[in-house]
Structure formats: C-alpha cells, structure tokens
C-alpha atoms as an extended CHARMM CRD file, in Angstrom:
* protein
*
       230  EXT
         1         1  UNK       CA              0.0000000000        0.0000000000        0.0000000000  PROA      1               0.0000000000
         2         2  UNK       CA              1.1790000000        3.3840000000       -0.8650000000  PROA      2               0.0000000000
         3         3  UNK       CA              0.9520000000        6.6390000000        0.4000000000  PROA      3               0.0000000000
         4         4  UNK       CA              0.8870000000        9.9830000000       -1.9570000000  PROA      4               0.0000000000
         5         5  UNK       CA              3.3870000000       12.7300000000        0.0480000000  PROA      5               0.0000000000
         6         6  UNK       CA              1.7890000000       15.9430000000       -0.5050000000  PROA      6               0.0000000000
         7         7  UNK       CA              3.4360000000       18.3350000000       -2.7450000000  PROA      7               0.0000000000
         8         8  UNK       CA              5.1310000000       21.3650000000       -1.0950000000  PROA      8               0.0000000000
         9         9  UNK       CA              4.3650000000       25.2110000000       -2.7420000000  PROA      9               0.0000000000
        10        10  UNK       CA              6.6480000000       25.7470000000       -5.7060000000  PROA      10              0.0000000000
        11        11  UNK       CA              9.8710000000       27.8030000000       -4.3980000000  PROA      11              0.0000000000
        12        12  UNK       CA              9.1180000000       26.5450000000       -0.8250000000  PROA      12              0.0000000000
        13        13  UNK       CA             12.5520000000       26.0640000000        2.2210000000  PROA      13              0.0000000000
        14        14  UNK       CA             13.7150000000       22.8190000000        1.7910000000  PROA      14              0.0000000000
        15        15  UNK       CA             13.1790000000       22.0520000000        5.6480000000  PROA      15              0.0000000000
        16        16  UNK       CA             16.6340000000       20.9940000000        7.5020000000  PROA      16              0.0000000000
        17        17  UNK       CA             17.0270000000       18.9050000000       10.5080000000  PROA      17              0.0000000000
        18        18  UNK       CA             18.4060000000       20.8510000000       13.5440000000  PROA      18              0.0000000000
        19        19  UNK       CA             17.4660000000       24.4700000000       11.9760000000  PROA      19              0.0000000000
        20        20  UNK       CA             15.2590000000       26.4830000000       13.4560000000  PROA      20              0.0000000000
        21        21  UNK       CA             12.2920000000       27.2310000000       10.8670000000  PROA      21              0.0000000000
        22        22  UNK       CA             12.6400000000       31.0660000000       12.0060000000  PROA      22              0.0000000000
        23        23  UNK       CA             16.1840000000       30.7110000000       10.4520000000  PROA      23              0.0000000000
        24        24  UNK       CA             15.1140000000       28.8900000000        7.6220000000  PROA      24              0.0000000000
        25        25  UNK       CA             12.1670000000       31.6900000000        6.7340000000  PROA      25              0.0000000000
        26        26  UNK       CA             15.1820000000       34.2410000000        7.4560000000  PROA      26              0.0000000000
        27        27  UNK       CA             17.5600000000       32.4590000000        4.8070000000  PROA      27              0.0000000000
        28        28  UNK       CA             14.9870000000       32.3710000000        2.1980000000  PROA      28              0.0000000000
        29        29  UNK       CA             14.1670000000       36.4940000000        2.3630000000  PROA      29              0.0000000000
        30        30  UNK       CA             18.1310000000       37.0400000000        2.6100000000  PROA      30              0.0000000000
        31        31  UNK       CA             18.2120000000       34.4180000000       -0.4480000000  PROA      31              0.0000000000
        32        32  UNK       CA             15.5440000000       36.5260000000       -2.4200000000  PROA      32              0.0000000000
        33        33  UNK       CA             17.3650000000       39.7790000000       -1.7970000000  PROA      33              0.0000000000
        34        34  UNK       CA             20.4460000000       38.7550000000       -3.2230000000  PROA      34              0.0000000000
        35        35  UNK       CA             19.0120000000       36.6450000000       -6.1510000000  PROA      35              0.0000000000
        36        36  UNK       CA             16.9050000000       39.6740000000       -7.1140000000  PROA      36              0.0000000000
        37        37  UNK       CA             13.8340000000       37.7880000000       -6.5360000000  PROA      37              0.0000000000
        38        38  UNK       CA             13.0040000000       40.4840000000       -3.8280000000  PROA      38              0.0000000000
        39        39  UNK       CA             14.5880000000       43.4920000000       -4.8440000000  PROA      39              0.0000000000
        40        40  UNK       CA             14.2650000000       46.8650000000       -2.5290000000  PROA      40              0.0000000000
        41        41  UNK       CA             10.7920000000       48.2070000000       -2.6720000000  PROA      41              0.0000000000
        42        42  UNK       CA              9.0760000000       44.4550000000       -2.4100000000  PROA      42              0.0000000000
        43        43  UNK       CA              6.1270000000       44.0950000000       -0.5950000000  PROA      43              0.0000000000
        44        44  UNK       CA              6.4810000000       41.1200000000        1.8740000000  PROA      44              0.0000000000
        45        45  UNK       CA              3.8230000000       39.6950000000        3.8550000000  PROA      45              0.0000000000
        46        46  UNK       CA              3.3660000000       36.8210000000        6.2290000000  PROA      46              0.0000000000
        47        47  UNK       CA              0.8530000000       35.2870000000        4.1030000000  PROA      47              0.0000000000
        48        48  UNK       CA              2.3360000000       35.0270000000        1.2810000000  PROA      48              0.0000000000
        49        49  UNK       CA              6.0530000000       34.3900000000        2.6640000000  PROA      49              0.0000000000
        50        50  UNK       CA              4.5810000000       31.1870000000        4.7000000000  PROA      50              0.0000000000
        51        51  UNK       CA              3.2190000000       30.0950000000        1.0930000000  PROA      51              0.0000000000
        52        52  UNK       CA              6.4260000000       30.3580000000       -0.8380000000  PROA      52              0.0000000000
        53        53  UNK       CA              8.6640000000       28.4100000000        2.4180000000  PROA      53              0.0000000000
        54        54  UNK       CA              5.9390000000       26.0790000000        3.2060000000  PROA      54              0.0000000000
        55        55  UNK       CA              6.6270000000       27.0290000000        6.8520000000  PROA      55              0.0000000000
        56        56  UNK       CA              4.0240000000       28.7410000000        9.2770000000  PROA      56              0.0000000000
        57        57  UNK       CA              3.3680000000       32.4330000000       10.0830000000  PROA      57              0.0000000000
        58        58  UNK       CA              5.0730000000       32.0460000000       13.2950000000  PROA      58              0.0000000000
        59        59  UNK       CA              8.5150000000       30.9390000000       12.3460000000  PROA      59              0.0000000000
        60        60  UNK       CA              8.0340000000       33.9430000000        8.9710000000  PROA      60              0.0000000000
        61        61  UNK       CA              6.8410000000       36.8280000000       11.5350000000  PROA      61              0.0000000000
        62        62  UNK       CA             10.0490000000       35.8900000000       13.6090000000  PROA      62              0.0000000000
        63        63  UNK       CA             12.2270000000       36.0050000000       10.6950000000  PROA      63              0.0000000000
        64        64  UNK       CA             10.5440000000       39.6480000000        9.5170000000  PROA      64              0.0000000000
        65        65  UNK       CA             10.9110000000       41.1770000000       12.9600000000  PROA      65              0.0000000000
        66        66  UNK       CA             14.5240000000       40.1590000000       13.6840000000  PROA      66              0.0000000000
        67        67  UNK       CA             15.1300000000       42.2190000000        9.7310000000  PROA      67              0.0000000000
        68        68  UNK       CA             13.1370000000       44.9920000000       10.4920000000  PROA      68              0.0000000000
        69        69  UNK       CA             15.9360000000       45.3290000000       13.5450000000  PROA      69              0.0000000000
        70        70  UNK       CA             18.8950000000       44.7700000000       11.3830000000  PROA      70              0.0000000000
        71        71  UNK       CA             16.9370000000       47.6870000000        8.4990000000  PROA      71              0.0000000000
        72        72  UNK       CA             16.4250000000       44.8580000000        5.8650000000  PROA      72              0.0000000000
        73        73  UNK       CA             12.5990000000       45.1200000000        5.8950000000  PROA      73              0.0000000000
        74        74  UNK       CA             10.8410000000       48.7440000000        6.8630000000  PROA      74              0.0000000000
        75        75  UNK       CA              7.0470000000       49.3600000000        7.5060000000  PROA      75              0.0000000000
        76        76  UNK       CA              5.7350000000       51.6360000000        4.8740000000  PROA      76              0.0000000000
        77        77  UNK       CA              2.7720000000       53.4570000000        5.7450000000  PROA      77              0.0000000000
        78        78  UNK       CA              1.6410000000       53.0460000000        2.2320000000  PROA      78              0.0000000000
        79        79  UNK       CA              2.9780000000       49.7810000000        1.2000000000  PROA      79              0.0000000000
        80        80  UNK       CA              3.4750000000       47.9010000000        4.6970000000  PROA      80              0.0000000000
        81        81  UNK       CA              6.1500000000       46.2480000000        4.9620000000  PROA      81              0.0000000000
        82        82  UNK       CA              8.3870000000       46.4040000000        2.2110000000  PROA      82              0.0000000000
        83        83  UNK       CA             12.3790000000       45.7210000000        1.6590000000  PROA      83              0.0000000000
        84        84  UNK       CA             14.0940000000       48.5890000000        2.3140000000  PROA      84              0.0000000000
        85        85  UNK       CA             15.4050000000       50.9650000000       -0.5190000000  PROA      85              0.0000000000
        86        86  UNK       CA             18.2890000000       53.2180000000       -0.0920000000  PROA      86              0.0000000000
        87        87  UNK       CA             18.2460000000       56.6640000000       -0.1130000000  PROA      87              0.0000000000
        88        88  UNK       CA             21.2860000000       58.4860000000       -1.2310000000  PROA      88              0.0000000000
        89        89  UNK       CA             21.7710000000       59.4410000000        2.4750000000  PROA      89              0.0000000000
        90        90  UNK       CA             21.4610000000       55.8780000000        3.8600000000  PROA      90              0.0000000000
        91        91  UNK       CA             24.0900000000       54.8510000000        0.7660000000  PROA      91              0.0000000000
        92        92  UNK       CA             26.5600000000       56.9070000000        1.7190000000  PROA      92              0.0000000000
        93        93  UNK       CA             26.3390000000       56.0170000000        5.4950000000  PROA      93              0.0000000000
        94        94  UNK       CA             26.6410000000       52.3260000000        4.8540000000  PROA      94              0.0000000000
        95        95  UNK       CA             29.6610000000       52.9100000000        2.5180000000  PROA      95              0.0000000000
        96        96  UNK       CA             31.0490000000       55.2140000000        5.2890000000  PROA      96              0.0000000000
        97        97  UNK       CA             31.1170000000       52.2490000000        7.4300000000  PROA      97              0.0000000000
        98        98  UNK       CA             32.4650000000       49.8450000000        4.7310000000  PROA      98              0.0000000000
        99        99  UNK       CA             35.7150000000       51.8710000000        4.2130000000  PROA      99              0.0000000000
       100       100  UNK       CA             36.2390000000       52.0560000000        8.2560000000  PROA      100             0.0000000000
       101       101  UNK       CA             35.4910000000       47.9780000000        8.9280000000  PROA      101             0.0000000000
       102       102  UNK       CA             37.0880000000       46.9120000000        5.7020000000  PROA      102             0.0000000000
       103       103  UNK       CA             40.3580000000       49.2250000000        6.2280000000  PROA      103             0.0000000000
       104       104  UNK       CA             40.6190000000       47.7580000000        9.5880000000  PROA      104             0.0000000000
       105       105  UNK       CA             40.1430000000       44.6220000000        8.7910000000  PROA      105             0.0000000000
       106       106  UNK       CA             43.3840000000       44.8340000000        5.7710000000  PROA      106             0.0000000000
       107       107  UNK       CA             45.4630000000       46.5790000000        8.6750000000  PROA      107             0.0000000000
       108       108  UNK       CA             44.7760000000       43.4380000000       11.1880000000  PROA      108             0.0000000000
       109       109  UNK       CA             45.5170000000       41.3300000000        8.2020000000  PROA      109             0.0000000000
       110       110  UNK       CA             48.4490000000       42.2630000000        7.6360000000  PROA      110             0.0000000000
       111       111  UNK       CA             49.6270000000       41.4150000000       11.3520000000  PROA      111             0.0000000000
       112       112  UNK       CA             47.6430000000       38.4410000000       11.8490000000  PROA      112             0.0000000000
       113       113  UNK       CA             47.2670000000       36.5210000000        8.2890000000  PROA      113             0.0000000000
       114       114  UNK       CA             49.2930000000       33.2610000000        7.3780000000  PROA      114             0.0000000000
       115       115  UNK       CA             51.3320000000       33.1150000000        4.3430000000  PROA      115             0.0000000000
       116       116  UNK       CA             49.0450000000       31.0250000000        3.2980000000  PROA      116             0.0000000000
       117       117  UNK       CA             45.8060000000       32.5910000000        3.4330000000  PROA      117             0.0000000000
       118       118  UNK       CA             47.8920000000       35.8160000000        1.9560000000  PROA      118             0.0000000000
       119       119  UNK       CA             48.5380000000       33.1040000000       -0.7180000000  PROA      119             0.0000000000
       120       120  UNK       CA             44.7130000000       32.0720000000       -1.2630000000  PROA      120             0.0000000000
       121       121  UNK       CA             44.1340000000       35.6600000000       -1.3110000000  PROA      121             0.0000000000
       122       122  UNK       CA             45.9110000000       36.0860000000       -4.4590000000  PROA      122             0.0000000000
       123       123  UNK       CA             44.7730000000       32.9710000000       -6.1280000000  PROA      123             0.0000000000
       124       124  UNK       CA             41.5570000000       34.3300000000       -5.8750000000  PROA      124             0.0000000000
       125       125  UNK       CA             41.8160000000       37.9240000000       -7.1860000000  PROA      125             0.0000000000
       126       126  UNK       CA             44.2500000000       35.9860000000      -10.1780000000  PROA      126             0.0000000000
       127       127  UNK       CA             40.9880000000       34.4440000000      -11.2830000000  PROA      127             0.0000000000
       128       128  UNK       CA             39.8680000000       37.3800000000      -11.7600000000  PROA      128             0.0000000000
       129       129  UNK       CA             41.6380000000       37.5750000000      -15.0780000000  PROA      129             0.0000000000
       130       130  UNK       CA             39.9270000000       34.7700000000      -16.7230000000  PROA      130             0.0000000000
       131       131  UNK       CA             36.4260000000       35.2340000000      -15.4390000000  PROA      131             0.0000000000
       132       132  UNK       CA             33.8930000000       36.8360000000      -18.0400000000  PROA      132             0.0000000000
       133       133  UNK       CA             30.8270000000       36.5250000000      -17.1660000000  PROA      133             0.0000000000
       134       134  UNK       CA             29.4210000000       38.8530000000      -14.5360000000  PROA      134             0.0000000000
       135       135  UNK       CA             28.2180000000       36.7320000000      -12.1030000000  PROA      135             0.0000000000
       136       136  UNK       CA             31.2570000000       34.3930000000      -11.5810000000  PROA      136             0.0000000000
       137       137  UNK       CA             33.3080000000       38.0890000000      -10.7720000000  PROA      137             0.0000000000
       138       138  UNK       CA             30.4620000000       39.3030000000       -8.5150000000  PROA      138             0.0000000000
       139       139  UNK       CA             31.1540000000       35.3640000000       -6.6120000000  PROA      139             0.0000000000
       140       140  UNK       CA             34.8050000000       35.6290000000       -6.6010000000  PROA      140             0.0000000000
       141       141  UNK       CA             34.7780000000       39.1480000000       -5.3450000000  PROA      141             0.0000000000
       142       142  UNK       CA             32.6620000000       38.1150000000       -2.7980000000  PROA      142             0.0000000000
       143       143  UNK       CA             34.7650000000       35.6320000000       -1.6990000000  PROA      143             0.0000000000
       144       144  UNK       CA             37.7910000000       37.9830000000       -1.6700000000  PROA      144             0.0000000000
       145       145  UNK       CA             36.7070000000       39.7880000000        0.3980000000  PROA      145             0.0000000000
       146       146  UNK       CA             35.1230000000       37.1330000000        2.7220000000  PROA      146             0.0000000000
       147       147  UNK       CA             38.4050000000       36.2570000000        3.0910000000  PROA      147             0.0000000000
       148       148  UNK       CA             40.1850000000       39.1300000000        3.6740000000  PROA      148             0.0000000000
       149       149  UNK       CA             38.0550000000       39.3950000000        6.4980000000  PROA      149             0.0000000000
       150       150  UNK       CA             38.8860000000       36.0830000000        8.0730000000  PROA      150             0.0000000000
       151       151  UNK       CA             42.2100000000       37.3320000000        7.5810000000  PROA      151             0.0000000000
       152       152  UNK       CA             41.7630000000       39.8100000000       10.6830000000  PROA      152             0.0000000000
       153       153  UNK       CA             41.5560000000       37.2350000000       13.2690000000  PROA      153             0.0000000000
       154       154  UNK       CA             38.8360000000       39.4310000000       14.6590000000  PROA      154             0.0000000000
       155       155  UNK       CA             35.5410000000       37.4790000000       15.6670000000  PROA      155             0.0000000000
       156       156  UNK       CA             33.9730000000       40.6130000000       16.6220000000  PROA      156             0.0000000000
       157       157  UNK       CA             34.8930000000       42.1440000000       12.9810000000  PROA      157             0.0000000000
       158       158  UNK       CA             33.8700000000       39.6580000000       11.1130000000  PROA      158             0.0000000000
       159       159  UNK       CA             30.5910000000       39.7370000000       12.6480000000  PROA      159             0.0000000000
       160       160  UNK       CA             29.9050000000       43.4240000000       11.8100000000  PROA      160             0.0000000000
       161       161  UNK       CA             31.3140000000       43.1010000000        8.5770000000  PROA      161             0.0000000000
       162       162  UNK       CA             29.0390000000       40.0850000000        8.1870000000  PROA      162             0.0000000000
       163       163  UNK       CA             26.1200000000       42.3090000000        9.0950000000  PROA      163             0.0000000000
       164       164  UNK       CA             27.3410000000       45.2940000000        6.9660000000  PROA      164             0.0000000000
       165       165  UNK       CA             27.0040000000       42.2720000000        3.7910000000  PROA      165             0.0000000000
       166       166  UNK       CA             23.5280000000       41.7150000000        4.2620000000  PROA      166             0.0000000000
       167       167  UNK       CA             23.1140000000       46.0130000000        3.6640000000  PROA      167             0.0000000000
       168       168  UNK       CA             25.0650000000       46.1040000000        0.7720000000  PROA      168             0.0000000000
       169       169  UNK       CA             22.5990000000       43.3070000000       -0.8990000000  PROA      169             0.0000000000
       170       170  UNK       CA             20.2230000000       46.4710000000       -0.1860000000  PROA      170             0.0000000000
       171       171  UNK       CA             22.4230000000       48.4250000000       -3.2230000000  PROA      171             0.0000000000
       172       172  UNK       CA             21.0120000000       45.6110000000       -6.1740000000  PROA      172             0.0000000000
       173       173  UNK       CA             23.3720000000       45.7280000000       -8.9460000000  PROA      173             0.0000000000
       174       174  UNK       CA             26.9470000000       45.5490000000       -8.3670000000  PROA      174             0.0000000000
       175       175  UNK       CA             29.7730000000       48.0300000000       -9.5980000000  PROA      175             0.0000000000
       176       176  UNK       CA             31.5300000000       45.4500000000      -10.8030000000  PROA      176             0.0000000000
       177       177  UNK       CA             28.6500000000       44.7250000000      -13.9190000000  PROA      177             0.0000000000
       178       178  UNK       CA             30.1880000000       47.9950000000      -15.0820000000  PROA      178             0.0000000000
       179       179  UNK       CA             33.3630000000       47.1120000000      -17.5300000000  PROA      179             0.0000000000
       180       180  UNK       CA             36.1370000000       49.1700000000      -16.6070000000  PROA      180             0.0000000000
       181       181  UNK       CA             35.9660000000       48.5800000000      -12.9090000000  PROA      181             0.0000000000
       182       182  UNK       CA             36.3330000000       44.8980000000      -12.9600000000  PROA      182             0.0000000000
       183       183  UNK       CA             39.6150000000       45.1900000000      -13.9770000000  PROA      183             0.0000000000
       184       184  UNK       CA             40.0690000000       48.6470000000      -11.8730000000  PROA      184             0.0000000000
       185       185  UNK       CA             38.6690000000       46.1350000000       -9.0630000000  PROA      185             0.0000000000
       186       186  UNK       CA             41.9300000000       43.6910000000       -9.4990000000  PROA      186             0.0000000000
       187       187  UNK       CA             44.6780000000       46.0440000000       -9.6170000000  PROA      187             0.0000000000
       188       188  UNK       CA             43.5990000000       47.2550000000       -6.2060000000  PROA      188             0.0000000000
       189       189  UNK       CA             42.7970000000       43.7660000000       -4.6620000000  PROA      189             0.0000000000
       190       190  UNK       CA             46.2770000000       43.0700000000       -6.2370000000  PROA      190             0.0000000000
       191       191  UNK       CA             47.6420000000       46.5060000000       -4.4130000000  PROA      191             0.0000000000
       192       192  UNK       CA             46.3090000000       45.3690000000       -1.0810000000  PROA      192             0.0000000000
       193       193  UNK       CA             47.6750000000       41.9560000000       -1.0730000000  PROA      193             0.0000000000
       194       194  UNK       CA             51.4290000000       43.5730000000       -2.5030000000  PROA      194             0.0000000000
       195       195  UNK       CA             50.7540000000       45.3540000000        1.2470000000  PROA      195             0.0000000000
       196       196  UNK       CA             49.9240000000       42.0740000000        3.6740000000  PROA      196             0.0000000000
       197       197  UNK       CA             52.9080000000       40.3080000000        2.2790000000  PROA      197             0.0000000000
       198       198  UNK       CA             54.9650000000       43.1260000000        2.8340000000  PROA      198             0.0000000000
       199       199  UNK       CA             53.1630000000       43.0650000000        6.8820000000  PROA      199             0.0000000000
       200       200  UNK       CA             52.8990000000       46.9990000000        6.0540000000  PROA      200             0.0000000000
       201       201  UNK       CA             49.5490000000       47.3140000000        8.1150000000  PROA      201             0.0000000000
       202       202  UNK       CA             49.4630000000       51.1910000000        7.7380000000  PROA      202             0.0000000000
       203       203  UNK       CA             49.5680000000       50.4880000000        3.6490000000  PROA      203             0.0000000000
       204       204  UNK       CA             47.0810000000       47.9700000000        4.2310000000  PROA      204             0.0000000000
       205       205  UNK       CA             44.3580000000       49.7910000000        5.3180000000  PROA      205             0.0000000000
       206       206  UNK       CA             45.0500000000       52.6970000000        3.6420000000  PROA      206             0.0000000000
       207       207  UNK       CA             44.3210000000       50.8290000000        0.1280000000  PROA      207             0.0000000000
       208       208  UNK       CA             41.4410000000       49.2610000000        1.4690000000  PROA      208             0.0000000000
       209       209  UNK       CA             39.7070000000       52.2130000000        2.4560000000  PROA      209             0.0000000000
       210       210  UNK       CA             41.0560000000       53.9190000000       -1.5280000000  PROA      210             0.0000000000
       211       211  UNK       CA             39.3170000000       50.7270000000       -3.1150000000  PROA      211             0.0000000000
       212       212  UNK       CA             35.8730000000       51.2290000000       -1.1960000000  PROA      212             0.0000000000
       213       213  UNK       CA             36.3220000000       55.1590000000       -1.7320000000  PROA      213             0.0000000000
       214       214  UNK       CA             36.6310000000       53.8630000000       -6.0250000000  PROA      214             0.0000000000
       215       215  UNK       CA             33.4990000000       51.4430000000       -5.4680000000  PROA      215             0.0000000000
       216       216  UNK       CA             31.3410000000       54.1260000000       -3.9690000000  PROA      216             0.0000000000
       217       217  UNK       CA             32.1680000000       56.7670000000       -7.0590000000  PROA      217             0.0000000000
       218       218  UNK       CA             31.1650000000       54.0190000000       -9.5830000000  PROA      218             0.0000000000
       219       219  UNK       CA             28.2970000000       53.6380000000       -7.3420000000  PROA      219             0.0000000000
       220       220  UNK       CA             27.3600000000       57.3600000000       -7.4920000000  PROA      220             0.0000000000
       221       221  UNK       CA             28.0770000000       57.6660000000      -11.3590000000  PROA      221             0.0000000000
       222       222  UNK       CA             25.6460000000       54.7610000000      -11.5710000000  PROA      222             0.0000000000
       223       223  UNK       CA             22.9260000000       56.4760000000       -9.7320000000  PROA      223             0.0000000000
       224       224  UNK       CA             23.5310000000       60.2430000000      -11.2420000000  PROA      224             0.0000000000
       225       225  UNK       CA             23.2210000000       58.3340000000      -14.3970000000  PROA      225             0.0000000000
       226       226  UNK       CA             20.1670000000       55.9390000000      -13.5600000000  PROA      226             0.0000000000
       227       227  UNK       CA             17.9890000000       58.1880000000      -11.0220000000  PROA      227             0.0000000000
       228       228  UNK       CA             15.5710000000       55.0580000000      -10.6710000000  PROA      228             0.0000000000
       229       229  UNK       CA             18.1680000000       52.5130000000       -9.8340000000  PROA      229             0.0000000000
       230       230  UNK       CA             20.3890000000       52.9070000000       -6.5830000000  PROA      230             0.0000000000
C-alpha cells in the first residue's frame, strides 16, 4: 500500500534537521534579496512568505521582525512592509562604514594573516583575469573579500562586517557589472595583497579604504546616471 506525500508550494525552504524554521524563513528572504527575486521596494507579507517556504506564520513573523531590527525590511505606511530601498543618504552612510570595517580589517591582516591565506588571497583575485561573465566576478569578489576578512583574526569584525554584507545586498546591482571597474577592481585587490605580504599594516588599510572610496564613485556615477536605480 502506498501513500501519496503531498506536494510542497513551488519555491518553498527545503526544511533541515536541527534548523530552526525562524532561520530557515530568514535564509529564504536574505536568499531573495540577493538573487533579485526580492529586490528593494518588495512588498512582503506573512501570508504570502509562509506560502512560498511552506513554513508557518510564526517561524516567517520571527524572521521579519529580527530584519526589520537589522533595516532589511521597513514598515511603509503606504505599502506595509516592504524591503528597504536606499536613499542616497542611507548609501553613503553604509559605505562610510564599509571603508572604516574593511580598512581595519586589511590593517589586522596584515599582522595576523598566514602566508598562506595571503597566498589564497591572491589565487583568488588571479581568477579574476579569466572570469567573463558577470556573475562568476560578482562570486569571486565576494569571496575575496570574505576572506580578507577572516584574515583579521577578529571574531567581533567579522561579525559586523558580516552584518554590513547583508546592507550592501540592499544596493542591487553591483559596480563590478560595469566594464572598466572589474579590472580597476583587481589592480587594487592586487595593491592590497602587494601590502599584507609586505606586513605593512598602515599600507594595508590605507588601500582598502582607496578601493571602497573607487566602489562608492562608480556607485554614485551609476545612480547620477540611472535616477531610478540605486
């Protein structure tokens, strides 16, 4: 004798043992965010959140409430609740922020990183050179810079800078999707890693803060040039 499983909702969590489902409901959003699936501006609601997961309201209401805290999600009096979108103010301030946690975090590196993970460091940003698709650089770059913050050796760091990620998923489209400053984007990775190896923290950090100061102009240019997008 069989038994038909029912089907879950099309797009719905894949449930995992151990995880809490308020996680899970948070994972998808985040997952949305950063796939464009929820870009800034979305309306989200309980209802219709607990429809795509296949979880409950509960577990979806905790996972809206703890990103309304962390300025993921905002209640619009028009809209309700909605994924937050960026004013140029609110840009600015979270690229402030960037440059300060990212230059500290190249400074500490270049006290605290092995050769090694100086090594993978490179490896990475060599890819670089024979990626062409936009994507796989947006990935790697990622993962540069994921790294660079392990590099620190700073738990408490990495957990801000972790936080600061989940804003800049808030900005959409990323600078590197413009031409030039993929490449622009290597030379200083390639700058910043000349400095660890050379355990010149004061170099360090000072490139790291130059590369977020070159990241936020393309950003601006793009916006100037695209009111509608941020």
């Amino acid at each position: 004798m069989t038994t038909n499983t029912p089907k879950k909702p099309e797009g719905s969590t894949i449930l995992r043992r151990g995880e809490p489902r308020s996680e899970q409901a948070y994972k998808h959003i985040i997952d949305g965010i950063n796939t464009g699936t929820l870009p800034p501006g979305t309306r989200v609601t309980e209802a219709d959140l607990a429809e795509r997961t296949g979880l409950s309201r509960t577990p979806v209401r905790e996972a809206l409430n703890r990103l309304q805290l962390e300025g993921i999600v905002v209640n619009d009096p028009n809209r309700g609740t909605i994924i937050t979108e960026l004013d140029h103010s609110m840009m600015s301030e979270l690229y402030a922020m960037r440059e300060v946690l990212e230059g500290t975090a190249a400074g500490l590196a270049a006290r605290h990183a092995s050769e090694v993970e100086i090594g993978f460091l490179r490896e990475i940003n060599e890819r670089d050179a024979t990626l062409q698709n936009t994507t796989d650089l947006v990935n790697n770059n990622k993962l540069f810079h994921s790294t660079l913050y392990r590099c620190a050796h700073n738990r408490y760091l990495l957990k801000m800078l972790h936080s600061l990620q989940e804003s800049m998923m808030l900005l959409g489209r990323s600078t590197l999707a413009t031409p030039e400053r993929a490449e622009a984007a290597r030379l200083e990775h390639a700058e910043i890693i000349d400095a660890l190896e050379k355990r010149d923290a004061q170099a360090a950090e000072a490139l790291a803060r130059k590369h977020i100061r070159e990241a936020f102009k393309i950003r601006l240019k793009s916006t100037f040039e695209n009111p509608t997008s941020t």
